[in-house]
C-alpha positions as CSV (number, residue, x, y, z in Angstrom):
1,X,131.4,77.5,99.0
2,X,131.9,75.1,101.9
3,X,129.1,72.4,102.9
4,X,126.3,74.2,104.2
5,X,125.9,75.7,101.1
6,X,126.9,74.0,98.6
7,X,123.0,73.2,97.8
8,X,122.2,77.1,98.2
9,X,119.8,79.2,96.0
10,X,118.9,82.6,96.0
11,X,115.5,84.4,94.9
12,X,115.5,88.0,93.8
13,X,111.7,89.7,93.7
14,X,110.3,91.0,92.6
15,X,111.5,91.2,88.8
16,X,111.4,94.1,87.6
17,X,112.7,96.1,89.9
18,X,110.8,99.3,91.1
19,X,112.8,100.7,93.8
20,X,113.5,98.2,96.4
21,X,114.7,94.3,95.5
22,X,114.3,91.3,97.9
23,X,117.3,88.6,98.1
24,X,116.0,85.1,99.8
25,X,118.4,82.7,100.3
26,X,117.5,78.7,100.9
27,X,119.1,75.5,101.4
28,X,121.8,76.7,103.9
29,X,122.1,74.7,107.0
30,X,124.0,77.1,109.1
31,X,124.1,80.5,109.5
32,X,127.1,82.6,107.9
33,X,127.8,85.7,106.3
34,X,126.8,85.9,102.6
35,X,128.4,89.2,100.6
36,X,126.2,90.7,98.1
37,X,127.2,92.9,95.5
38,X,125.3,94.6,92.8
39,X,126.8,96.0,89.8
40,X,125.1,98.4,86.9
41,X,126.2,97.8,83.2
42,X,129.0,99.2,83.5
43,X,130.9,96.7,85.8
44,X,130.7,99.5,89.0
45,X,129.8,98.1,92.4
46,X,126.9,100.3,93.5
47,X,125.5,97.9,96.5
48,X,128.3,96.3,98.5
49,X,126.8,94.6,102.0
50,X,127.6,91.9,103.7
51,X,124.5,90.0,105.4
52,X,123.1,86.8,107.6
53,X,122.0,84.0,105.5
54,X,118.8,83.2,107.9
55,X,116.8,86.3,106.5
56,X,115.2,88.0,103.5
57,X,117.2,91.2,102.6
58,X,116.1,94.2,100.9
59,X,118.2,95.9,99.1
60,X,117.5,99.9,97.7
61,X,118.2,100.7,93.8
62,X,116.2,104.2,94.7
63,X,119.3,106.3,93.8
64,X,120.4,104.5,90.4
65,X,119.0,105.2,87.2
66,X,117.0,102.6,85.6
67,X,118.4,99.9,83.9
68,X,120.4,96.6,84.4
69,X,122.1,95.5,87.2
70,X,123.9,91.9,88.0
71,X,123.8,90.6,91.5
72,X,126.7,88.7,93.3
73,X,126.0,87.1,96.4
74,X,129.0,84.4,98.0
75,X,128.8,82.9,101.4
76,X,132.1,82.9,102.9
Protein backbone atom coordinates (compact mmCIF):
# COMPACT_ATOMS: atom_id res chain seq x y z
CA UNK A 1 0.00 0.00 0.00
CA UNK A 2 1.43 3.46 -0.76
CA UNK A 3 0.84 6.61 1.65
CA UNK A 4 -2.60 7.43 1.38
CA UNK A 5 -3.45 4.31 2.72
CA UNK A 6 -1.20 3.07 4.66
CA UNK A 7 -3.66 4.08 7.75
CA UNK A 8 -6.70 2.47 5.86
CA UNK A 9 -9.55 0.33 7.41
CA UNK A 10 -12.43 -1.29 6.07
CA UNK A 11 -15.97 -2.12 7.61
CA UNK A 12 -18.02 -4.96 6.36
CA UNK A 13 -21.98 -4.82 7.68
CA UNK A 14 -23.79 -5.99 8.42
CA UNK A 15 -22.38 -9.34 9.95
CA UNK A 16 -24.12 -11.92 9.18
CA UNK A 17 -24.71 -11.61 5.91
CA UNK A 18 -28.31 -11.93 4.48
CA UNK A 19 -28.02 -11.21 0.94
CA UNK A 20 -26.37 -7.98 0.29
CA UNK A 21 -22.85 -6.91 2.34
CA UNK A 22 -21.67 -3.25 2.68
CA UNK A 23 -17.67 -2.49 2.36
CA UNK A 24 -16.74 1.08 3.94
CA UNK A 25 -13.40 2.12 3.62
CA UNK A 26 -11.71 5.09 5.88
CA UNK A 27 -8.59 6.79 6.51
CA UNK A 28 -7.61 7.22 2.79
CA UNK A 29 -6.55 10.56 1.78
CA UNK A 30 -6.89 10.34 -1.93
CA UNK A 31 -8.99 8.69 -4.15
CA UNK A 32 -7.79 5.32 -6.00
CA UNK A 33 -8.96 2.18 -6.99
CA UNK A 34 -9.30 -0.47 -4.31
CA UNK A 35 -9.92 -4.35 -5.76
CA UNK A 36 -12.15 -6.45 -3.78
CA UNK A 37 -12.39 -9.98 -3.95
CA UNK A 38 -14.51 -12.44 -2.11
CA UNK A 39 -13.75 -15.97 -1.85
CA UNK A 40 -16.15 -18.99 -0.42
CA UNK A 41 -14.38 -21.90 1.61
CA UNK A 42 -13.17 -23.31 -0.92
CA UNK A 43 -10.46 -20.74 -2.08
CA UNK A 44 -12.81 -19.77 -5.43
CA UNK A 45 -13.17 -16.04 -6.26
CA UNK A 46 -16.95 -15.56 -6.63
CA UNK A 47 -16.92 -11.49 -6.38
CA UNK A 48 -14.03 -9.89 -8.27
CA UNK A 49 -14.65 -5.86 -8.69
CA UNK A 50 -12.63 -3.23 -8.73
CA UNK A 51 -14.03 0.10 -6.92
CA UNK A 52 -13.47 3.95 -5.78
CA UNK A 53 -12.25 4.26 -2.33
CA UNK A 54 -14.48 7.56 -1.58
CA UNK A 55 -17.82 5.41 -1.29
CA UNK A 56 -19.69 2.61 0.55
CA UNK A 57 -19.99 -0.53 -1.81
CA UNK A 58 -22.49 -3.10 -1.78
CA UNK A 59 -21.66 -6.17 -2.78
CA UNK A 60 -24.47 -9.20 -3.73
CA UNK A 61 -23.92 -12.89 -2.09
CA UNK A 62 -27.72 -13.51 -3.45
CA UNK A 63 -26.52 -16.34 -5.75
CA UNK A 64 -24.05 -18.26 -3.31
CA UNK A 65 -25.13 -20.66 -0.93
CA UNK A 66 -24.82 -19.86 2.60
CA UNK A 67 -21.82 -20.19 4.37
CA UNK A 68 -18.29 -18.51 4.71
CA UNK A 69 -16.71 -16.28 2.62
CA UNK A 70 -13.20 -14.24 3.12
CA UNK A 71 -12.96 -10.77 1.71
CA UNK A 72 -9.79 -9.20 -0.03
CA UNK A 73 -9.80 -5.74 -0.65
CA UNK A 74 -6.03 -3.92 -1.82
CA UNK A 75 -5.72 -0.39 -3.01
CA UNK A 76 -3.37 -0.19 -5.83
Amino acid sequence: MGDSSSSACFRIFPNPVRNVFTLALSGVTSESVMTVEVYNIHGEIVIHEQVSTYYEHAFSLKVQPPGIYLVRAKIA
